[in-house]
Biopython code that builds the backbone (N, CA, C, O; Angstrom):
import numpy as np
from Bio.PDB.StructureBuilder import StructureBuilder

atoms = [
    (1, "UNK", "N", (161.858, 167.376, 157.264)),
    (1, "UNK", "CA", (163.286, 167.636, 157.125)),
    (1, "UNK", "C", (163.540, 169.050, 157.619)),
    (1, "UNK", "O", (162.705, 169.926, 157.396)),
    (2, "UNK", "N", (164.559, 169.280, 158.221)),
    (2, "UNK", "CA", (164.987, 170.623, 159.223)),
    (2, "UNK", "C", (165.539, 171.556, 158.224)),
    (2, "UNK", "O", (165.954, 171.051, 157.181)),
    (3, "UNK", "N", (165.618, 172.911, 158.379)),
    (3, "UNK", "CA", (165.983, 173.920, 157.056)),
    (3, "UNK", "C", (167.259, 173.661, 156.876)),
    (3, "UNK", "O", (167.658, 173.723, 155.713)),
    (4, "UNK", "N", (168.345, 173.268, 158.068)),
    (4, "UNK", "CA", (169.738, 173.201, 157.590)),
    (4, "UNK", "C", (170.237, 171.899, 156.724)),
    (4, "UNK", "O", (171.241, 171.907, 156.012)),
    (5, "UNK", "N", (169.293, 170.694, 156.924)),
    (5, "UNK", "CA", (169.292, 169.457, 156.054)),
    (5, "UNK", "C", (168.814, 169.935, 154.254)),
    (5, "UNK", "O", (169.543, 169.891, 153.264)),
    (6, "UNK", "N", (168.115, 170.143, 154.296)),
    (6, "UNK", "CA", (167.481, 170.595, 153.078)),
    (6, "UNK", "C", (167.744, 171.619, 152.408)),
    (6, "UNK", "O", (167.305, 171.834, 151.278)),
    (7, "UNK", "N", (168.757, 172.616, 153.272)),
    (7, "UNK", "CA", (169.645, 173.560, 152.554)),
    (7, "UNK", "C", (171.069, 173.180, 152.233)),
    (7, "UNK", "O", (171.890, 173.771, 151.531)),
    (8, "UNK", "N", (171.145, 172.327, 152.747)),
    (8, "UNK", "CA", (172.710, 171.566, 152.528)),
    (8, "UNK", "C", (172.589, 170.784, 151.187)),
    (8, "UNK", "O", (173.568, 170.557, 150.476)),
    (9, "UNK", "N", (171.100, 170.317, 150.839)),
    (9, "UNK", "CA", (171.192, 170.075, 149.475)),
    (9, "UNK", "C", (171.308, 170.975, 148.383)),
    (9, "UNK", "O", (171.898, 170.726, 147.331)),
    (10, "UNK", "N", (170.930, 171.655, 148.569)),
    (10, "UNK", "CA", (171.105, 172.868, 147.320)),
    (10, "UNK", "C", (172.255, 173.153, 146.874)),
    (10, "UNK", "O", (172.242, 173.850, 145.859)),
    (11, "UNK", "N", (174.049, 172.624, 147.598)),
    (11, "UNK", "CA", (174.616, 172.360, 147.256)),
    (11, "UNK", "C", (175.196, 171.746, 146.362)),
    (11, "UNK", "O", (175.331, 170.541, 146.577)),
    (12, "UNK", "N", (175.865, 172.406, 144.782)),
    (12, "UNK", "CA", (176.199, 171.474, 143.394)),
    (12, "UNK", "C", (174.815, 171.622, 142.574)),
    (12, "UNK", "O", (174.624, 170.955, 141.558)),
    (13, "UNK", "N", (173.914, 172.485, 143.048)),
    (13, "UNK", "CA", (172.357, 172.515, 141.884)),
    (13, "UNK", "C", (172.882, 173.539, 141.189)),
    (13, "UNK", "O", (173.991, 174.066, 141.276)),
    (14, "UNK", "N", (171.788, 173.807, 140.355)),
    (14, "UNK", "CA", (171.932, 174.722, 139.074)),
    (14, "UNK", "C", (170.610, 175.735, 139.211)),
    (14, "UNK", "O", (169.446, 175.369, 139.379)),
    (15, "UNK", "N", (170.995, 176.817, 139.119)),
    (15, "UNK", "CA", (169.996, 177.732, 139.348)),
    (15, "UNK", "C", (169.371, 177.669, 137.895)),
    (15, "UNK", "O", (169.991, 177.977, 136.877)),
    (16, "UNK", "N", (168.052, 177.227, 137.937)),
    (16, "UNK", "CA", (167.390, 176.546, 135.994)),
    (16, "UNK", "C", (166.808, 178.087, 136.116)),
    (16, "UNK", "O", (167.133, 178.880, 135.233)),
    (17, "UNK", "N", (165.833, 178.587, 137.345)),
    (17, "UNK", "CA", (165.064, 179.813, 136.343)),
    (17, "UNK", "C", (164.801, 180.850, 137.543)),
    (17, "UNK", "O", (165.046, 180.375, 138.652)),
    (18, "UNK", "N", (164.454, 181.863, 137.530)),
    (18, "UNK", "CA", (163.716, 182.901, 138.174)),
    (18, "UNK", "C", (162.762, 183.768, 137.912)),
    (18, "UNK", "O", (162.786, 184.716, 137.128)),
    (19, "UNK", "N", (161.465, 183.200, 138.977)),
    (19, "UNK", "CA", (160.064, 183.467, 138.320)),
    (19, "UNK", "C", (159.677, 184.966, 139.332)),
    (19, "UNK", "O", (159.621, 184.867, 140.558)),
    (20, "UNK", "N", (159.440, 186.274, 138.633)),
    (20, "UNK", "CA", (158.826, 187.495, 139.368)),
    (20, "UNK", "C", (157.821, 187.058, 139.599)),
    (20, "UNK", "O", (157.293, 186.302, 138.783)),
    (21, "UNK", "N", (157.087, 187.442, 141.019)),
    (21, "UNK", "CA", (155.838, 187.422, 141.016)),
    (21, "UNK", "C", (155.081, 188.444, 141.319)),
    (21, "UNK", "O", (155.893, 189.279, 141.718)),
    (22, "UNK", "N", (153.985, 188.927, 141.385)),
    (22, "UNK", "CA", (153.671, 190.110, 142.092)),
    (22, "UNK", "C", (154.223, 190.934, 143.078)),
    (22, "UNK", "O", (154.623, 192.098, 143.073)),
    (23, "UNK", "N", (154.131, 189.807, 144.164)),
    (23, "UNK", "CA", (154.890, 190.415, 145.344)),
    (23, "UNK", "C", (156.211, 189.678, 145.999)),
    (23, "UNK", "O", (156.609, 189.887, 147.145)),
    (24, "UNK", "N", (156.785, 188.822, 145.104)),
    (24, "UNK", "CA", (157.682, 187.690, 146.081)),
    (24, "UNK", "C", (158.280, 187.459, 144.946)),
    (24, "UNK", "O", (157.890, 187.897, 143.864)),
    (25, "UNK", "N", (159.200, 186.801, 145.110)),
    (25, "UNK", "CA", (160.403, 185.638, 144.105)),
    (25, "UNK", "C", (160.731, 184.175, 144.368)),
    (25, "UNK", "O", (161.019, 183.509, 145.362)),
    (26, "UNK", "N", (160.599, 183.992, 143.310)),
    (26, "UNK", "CA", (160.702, 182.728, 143.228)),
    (26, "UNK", "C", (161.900, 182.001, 142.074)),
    (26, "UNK", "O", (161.879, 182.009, 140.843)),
    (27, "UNK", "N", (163.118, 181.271, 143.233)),
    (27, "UNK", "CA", (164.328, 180.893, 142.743)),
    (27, "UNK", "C", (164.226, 179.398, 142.468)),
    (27, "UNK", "O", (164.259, 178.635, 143.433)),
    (28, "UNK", "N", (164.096, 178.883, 141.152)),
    (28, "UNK", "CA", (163.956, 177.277, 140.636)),
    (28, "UNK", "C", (165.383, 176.715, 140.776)),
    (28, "UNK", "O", (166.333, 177.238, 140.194)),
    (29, "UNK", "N", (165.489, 175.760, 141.474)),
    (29, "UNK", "CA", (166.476, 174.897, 141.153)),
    (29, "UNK", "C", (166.233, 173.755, 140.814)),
    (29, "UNK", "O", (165.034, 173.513, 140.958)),
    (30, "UNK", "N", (167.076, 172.529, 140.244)),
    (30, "UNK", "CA", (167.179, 171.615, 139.622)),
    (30, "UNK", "C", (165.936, 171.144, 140.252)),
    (30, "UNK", "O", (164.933, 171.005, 139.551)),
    (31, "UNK", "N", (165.915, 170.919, 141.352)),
    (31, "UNK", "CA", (164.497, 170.053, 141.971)),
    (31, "UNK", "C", (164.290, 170.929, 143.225)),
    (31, "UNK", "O", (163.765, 170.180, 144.049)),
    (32, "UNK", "N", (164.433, 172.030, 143.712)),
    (32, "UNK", "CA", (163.931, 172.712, 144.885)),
    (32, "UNK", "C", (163.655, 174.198, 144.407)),
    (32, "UNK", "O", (164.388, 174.800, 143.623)),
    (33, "UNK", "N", (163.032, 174.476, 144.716)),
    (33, "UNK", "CA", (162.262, 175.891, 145.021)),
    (33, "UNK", "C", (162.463, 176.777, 146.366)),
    (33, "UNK", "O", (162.190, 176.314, 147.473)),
    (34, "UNK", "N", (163.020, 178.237, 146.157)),
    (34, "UNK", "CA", (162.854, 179.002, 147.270)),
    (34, "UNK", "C", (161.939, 180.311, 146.612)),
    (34, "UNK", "O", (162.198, 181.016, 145.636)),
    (35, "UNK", "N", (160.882, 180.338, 147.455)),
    (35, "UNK", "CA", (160.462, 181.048, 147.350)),
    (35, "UNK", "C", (160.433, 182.038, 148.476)),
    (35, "UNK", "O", (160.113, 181.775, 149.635)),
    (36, "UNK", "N", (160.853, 183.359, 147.945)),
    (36, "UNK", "CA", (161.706, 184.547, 148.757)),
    (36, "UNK", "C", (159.935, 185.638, 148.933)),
    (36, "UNK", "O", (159.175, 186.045, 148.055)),
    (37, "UNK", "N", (159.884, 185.760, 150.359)),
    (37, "UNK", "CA", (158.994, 186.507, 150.268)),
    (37, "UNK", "C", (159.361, 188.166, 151.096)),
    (37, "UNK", "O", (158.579, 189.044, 151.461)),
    (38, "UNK", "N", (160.882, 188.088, 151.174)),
    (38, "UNK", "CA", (161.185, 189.161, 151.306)),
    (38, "UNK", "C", (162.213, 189.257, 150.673)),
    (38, "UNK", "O", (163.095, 188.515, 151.106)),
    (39, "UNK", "N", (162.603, 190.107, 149.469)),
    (39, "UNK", "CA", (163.162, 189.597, 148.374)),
    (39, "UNK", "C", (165.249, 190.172, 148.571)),
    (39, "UNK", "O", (165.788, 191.183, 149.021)),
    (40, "UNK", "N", (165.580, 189.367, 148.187)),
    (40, "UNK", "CA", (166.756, 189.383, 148.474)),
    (40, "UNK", "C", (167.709, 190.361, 147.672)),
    (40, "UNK", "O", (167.349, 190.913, 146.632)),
    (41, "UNK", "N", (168.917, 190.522, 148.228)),
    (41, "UNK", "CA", (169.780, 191.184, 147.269)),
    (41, "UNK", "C", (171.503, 190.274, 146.881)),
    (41, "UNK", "O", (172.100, 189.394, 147.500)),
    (42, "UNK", "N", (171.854, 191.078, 145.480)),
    (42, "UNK", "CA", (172.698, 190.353, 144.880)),
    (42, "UNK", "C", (174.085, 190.667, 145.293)),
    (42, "UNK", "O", (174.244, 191.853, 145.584)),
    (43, "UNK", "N", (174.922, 190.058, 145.372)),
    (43, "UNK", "CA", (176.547, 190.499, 145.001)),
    (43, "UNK", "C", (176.904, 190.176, 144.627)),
    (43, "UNK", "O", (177.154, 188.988, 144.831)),
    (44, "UNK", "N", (177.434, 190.964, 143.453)),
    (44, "UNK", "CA", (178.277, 190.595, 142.163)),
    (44, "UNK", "C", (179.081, 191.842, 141.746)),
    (44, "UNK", "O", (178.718, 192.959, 141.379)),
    (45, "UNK", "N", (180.519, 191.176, 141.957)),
    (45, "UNK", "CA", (181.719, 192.162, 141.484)),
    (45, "UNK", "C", (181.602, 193.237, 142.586)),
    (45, "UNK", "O", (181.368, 194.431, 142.399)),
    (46, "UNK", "N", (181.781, 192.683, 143.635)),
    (46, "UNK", "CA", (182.204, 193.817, 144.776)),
    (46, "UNK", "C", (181.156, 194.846, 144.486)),
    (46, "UNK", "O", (181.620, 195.982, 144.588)),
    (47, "UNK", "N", (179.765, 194.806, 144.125)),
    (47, "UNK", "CA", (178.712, 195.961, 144.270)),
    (47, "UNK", "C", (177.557, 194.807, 144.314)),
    (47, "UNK", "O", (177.456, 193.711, 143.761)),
    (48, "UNK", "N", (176.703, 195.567, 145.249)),
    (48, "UNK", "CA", (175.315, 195.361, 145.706)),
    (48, "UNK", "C", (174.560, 195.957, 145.346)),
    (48, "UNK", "O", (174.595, 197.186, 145.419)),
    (49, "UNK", "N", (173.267, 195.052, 144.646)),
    (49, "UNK", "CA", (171.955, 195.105, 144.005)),
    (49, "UNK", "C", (171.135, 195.108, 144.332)),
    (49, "UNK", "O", (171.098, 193.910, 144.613)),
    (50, "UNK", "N", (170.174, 195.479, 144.634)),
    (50, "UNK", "CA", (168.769, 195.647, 145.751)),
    (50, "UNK", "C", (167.267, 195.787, 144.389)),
    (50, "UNK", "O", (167.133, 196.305, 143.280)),
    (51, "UNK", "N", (166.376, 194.948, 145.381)),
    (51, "UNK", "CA", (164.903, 195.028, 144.215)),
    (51, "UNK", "C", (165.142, 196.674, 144.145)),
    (51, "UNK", "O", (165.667, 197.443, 144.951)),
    (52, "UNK", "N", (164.513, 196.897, 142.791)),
    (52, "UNK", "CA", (164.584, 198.376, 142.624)),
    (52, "UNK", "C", (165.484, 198.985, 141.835)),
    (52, "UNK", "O", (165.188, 199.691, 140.871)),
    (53, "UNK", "N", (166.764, 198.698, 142.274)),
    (53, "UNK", "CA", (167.798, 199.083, 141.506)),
    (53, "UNK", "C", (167.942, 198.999, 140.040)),
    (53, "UNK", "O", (167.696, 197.794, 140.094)),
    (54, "UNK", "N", (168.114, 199.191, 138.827)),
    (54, "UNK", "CA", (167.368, 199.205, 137.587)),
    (54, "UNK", "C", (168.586, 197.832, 137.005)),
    (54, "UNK", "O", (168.441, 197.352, 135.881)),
    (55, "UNK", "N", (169.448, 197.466, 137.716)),
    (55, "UNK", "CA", (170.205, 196.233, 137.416)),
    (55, "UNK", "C", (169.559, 194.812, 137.963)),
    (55, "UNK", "O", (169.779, 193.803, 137.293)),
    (56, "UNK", "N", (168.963, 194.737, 138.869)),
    (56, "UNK", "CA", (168.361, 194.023, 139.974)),
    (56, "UNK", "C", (168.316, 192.767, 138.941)),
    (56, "UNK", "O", (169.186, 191.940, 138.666)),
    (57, "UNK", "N", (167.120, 192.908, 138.518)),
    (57, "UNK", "CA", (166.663, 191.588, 138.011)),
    (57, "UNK", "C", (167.398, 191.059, 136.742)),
    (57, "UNK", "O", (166.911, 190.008, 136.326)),
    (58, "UNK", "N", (168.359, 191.494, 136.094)),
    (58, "UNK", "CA", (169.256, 191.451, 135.215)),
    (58, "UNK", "C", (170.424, 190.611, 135.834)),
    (58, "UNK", "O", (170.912, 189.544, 135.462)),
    (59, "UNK", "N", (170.797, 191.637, 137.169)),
    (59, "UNK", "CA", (171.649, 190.423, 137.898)),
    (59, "UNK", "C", (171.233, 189.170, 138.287)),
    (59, "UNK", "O", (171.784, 188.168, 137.830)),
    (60, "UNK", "N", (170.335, 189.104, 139.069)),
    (60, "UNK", "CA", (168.991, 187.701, 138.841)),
    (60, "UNK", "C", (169.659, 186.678, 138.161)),
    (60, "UNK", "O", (170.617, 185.923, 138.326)),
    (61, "UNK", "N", (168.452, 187.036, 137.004)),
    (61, "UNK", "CA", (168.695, 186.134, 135.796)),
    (61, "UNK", "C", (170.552, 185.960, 135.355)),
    (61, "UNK", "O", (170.965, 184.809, 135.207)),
    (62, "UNK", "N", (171.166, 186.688, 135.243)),
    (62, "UNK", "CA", (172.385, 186.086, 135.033)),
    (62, "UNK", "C", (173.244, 185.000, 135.890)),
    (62, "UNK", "O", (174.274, 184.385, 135.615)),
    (63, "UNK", "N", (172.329, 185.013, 137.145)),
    (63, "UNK", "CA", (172.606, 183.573, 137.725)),
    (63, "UNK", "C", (172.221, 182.424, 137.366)),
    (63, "UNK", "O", (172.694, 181.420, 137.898)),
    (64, "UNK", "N", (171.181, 182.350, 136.281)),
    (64, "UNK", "CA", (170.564, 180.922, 135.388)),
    (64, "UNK", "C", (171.624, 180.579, 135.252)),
    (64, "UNK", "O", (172.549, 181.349, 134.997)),
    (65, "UNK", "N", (171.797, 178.663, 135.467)),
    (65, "UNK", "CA", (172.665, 178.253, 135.007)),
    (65, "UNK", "C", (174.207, 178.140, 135.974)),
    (65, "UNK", "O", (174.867, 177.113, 135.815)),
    (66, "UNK", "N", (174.457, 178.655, 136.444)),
    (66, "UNK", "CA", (175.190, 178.848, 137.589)),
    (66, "UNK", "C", (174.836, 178.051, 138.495)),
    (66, "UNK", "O", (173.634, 177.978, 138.750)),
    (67, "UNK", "N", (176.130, 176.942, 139.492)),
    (67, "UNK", "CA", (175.414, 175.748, 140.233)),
    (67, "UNK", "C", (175.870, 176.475, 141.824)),
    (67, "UNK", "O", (176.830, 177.246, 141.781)),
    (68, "UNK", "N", (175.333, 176.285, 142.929)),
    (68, "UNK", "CA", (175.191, 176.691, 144.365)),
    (68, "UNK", "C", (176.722, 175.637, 144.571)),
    (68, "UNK", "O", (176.823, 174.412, 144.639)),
    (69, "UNK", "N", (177.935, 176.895, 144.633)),
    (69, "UNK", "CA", (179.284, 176.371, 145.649)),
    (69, "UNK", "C", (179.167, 176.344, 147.062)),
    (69, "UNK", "O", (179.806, 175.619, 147.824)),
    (70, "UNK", "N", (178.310, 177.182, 147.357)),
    (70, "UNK", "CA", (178.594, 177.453, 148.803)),
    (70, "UNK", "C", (177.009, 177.902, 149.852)),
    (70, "UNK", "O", (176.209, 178.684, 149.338)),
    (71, "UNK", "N", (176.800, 177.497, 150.859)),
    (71, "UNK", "CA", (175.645, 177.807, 151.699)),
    (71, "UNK", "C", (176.046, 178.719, 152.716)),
    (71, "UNK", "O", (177.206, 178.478, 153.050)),
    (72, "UNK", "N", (175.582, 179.595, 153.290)),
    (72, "UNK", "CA", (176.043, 180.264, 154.740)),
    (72, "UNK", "C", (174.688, 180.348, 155.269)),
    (72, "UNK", "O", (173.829, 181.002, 154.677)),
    (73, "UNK", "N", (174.471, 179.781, 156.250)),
    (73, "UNK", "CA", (173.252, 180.064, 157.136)),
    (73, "UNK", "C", (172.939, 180.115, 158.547)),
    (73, "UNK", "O", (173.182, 179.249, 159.387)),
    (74, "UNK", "N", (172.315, 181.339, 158.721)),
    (74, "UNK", "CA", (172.755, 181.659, 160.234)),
    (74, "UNK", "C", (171.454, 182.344, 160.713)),
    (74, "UNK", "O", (171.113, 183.509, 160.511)),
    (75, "UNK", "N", (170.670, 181.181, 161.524)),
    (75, "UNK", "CA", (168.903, 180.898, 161.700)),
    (75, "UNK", "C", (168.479, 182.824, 162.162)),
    (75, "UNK", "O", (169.060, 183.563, 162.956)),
    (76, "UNK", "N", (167.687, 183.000, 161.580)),
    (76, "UNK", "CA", (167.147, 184.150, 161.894)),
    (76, "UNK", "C", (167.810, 185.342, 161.508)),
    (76, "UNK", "O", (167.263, 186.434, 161.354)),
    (77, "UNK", "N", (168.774, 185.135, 161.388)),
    (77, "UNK", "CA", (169.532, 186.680, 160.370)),
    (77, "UNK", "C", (169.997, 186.181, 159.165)),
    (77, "UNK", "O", (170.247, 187.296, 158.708)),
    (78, "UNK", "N", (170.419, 185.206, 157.996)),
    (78, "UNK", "CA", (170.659, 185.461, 156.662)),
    (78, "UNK", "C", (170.991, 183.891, 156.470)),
    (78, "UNK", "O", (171.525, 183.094, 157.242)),
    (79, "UNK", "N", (170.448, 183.724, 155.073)),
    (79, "UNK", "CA", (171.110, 183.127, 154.491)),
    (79, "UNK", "C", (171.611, 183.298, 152.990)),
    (79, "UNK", "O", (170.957, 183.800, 152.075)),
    (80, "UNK", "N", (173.079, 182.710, 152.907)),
    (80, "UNK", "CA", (173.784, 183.446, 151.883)),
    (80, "UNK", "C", (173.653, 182.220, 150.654)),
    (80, "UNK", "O", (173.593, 181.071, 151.091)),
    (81, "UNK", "N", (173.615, 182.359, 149.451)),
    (81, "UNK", "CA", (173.787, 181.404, 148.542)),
    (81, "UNK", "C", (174.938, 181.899, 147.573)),
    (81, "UNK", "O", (174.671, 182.617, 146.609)),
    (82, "UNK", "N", (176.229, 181.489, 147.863)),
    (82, "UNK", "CA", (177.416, 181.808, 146.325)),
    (82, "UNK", "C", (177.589, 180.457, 145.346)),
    (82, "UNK", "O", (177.857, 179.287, 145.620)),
    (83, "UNK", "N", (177.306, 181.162, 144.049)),
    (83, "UNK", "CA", (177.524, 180.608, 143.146)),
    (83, "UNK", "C", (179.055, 180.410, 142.367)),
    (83, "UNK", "O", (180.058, 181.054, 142.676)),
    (84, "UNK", "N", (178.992, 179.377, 141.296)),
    (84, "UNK", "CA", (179.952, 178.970, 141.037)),
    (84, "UNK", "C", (180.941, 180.342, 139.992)),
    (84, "UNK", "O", (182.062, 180.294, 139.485)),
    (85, "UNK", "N", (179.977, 181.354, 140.019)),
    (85, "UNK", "CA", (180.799, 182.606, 138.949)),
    (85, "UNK", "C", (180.999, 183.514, 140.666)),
    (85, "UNK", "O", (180.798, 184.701, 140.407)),
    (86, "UNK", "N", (181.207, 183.413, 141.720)),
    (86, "UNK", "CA", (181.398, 183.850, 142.973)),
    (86, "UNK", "C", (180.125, 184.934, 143.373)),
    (86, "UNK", "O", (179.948, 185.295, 144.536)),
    (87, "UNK", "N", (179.246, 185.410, 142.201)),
    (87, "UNK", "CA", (177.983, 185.868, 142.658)),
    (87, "UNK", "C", (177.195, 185.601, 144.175)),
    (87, "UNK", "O", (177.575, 184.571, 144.733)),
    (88, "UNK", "N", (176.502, 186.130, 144.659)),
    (88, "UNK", "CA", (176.182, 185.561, 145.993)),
    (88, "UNK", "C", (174.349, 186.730, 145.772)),
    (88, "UNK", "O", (174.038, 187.778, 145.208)),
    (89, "UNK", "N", (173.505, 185.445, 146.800)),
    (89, "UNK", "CA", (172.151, 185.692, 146.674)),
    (89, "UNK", "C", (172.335, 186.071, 148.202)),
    (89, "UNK", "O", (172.954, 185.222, 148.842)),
    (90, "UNK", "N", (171.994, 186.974, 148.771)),
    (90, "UNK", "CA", (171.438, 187.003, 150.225)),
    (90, "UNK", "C", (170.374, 187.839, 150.820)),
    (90, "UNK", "O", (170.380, 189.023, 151.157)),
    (91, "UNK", "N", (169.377, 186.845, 150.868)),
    (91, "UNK", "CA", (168.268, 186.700, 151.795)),
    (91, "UNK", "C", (168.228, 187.192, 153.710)),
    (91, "UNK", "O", (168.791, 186.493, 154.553)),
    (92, "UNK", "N", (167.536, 188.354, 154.025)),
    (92, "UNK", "CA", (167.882, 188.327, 155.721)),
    (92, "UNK", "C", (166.094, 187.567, 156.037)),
    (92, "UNK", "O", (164.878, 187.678, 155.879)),
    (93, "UNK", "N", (167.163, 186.828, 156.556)),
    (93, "UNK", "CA", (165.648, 186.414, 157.453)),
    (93, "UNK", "C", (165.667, 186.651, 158.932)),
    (93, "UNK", "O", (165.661, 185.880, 159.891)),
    (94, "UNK", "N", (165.694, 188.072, 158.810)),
    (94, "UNK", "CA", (165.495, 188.898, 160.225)),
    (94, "UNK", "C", (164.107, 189.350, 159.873)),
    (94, "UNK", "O", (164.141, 190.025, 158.844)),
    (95, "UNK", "N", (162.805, 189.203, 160.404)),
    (95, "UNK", "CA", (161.722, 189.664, 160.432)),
    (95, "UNK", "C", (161.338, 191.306, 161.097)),
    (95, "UNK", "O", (160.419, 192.091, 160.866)),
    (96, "UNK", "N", (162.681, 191.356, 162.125)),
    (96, "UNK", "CA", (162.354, 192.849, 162.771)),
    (96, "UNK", "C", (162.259, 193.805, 161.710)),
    (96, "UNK", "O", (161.477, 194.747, 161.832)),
    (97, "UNK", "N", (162.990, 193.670, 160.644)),
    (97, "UNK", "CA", (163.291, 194.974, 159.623)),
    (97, "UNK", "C", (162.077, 195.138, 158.754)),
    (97, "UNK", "O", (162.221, 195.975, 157.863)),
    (98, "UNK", "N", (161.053, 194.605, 158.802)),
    (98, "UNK", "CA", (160.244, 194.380, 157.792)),
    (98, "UNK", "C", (158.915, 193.651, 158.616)),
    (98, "UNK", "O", (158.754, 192.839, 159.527)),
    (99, "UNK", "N", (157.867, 194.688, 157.456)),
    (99, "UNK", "CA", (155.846, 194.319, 157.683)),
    (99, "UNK", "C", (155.789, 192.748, 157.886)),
    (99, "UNK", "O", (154.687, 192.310, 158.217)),
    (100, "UNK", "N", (156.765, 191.893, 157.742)),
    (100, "UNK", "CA", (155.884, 190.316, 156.997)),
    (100, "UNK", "C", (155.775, 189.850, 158.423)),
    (100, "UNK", "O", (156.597, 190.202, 159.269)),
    (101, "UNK", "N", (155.104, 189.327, 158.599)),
    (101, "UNK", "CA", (154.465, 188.244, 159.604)),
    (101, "UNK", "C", (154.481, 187.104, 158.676)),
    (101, "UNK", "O", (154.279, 187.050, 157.463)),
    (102, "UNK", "N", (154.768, 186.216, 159.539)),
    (102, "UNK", "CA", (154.961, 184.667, 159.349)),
    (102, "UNK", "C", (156.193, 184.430, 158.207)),
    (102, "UNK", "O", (157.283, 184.986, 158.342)),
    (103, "UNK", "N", (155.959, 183.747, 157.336)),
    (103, "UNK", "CA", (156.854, 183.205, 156.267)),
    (103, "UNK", "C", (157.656, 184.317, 155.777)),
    (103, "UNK", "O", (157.053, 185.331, 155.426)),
    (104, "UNK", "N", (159.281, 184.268, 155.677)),
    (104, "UNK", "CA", (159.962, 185.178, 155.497)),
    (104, "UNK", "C", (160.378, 184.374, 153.544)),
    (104, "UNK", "O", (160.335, 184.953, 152.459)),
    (105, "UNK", "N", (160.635, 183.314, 153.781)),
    (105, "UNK", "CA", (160.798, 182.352, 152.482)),
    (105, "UNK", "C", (160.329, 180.394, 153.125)),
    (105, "UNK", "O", (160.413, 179.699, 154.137)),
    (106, "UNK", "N", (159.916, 180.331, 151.897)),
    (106, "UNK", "CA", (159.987, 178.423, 151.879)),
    (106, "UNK", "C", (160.782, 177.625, 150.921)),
    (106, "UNK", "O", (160.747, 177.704, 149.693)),
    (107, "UNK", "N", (161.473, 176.879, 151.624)),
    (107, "UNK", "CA", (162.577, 175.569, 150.539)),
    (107, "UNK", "C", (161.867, 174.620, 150.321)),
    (107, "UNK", "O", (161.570, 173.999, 151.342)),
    (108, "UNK", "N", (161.325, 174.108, 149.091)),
    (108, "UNK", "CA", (160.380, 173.171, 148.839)),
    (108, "UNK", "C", (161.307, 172.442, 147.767)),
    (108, "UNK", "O", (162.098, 173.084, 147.076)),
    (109, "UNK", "N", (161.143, 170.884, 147.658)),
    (109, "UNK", "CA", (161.693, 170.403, 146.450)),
    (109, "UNK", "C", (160.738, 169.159, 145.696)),
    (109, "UNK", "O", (159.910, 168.821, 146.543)),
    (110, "UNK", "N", (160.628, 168.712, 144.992)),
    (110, "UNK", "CA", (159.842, 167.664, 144.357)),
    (110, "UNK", "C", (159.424, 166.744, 145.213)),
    (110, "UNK", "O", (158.305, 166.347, 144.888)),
    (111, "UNK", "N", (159.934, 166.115, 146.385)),
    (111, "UNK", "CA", (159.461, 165.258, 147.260)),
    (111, "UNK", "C", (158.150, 165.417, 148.142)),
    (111, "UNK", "O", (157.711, 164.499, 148.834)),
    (112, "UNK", "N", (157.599, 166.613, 148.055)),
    (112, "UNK", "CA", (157.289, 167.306, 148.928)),
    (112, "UNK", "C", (158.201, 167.377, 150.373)),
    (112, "UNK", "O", (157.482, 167.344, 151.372)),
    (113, "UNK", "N", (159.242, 167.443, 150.569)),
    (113, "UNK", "CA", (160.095, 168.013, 151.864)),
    (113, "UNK", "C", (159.829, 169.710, 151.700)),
    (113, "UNK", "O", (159.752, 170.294, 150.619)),
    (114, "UNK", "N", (159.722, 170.282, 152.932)),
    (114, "UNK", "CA", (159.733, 171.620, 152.902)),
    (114, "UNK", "C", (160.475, 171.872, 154.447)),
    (114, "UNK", "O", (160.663, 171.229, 155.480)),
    (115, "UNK", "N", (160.785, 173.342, 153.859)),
    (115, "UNK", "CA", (161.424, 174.252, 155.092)),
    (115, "UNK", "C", (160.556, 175.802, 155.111)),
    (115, "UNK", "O", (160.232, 176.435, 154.106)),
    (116, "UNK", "N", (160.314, 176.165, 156.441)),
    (116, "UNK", "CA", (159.796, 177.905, 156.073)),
    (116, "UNK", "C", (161.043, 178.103, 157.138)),
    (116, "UNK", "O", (161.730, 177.376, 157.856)),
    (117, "UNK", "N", (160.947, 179.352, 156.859)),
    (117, "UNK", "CA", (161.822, 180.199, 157.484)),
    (117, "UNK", "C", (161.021, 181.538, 157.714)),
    (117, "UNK", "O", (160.624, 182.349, 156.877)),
    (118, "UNK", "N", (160.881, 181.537, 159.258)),
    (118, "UNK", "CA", (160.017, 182.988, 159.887)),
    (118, "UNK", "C", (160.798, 183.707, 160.513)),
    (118, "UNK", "O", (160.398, 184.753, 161.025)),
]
sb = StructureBuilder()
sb.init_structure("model")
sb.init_model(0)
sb.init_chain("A")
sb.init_seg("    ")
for serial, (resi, resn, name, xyz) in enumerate(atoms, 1):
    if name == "N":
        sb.init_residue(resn, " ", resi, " ")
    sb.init_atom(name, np.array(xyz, "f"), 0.0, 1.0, " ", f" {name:<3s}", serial, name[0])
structure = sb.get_structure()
């Protein structure tokens, strides 16, 4: 399945949890998984949150529960996720700005269907 098929589902889910990991994030939804390996930033209330910022992961988690209104995705520079409190997750998956080689994030859901995004 192609990343824009399988991101079009994430549409109407519920963000259930958000797991820190060492080095990456990992966003649970009802039945799909993104796992962010270049970690994204938040907007909420007209200000932006960045890993680091001592609100960061506070804003995070206050997206539990909150279902995906809206997708914006635009291959190789970002994709945006707004939620139903108008919060918004955005991910760049521009690789120039940043060390990572290969996998920037993967959309995985219970079926095994997957998407990477490099």
């Amino acid at each position: 399945m192609n990343s824009k098929n399988l991101l079009e589902h994430l549409t109407n889910e519920q963000l259930s949890s958000v797991e820190f990991v060492q080095d990456y994030l990992q966003l649970h939804f009802e039945d799909k998984t993104l796992t962010c390996y270049i970690w994204p930033y938040i907007r909420s209330n007209e200000q932006e949150y960045r890993n680091g910022d001592p609100e960061y992961k506070d804003q995070l988690c206050n997206l539990i529960a909150n279902r995906v209104l809206h997708l914006a995705f635009i291959e190789n520079v970002t994709l945006t996720i707004t939620f139903s409190n108008t919060s918004e997750i955005v991910l760049s998956l521009d690789s120039s700005n940043t060390d990572i080689v290969g996998e920037i994030a993967i959309l995985s859901d219970n079926e095994n269907n997957w998407s990477i995004f490099e």
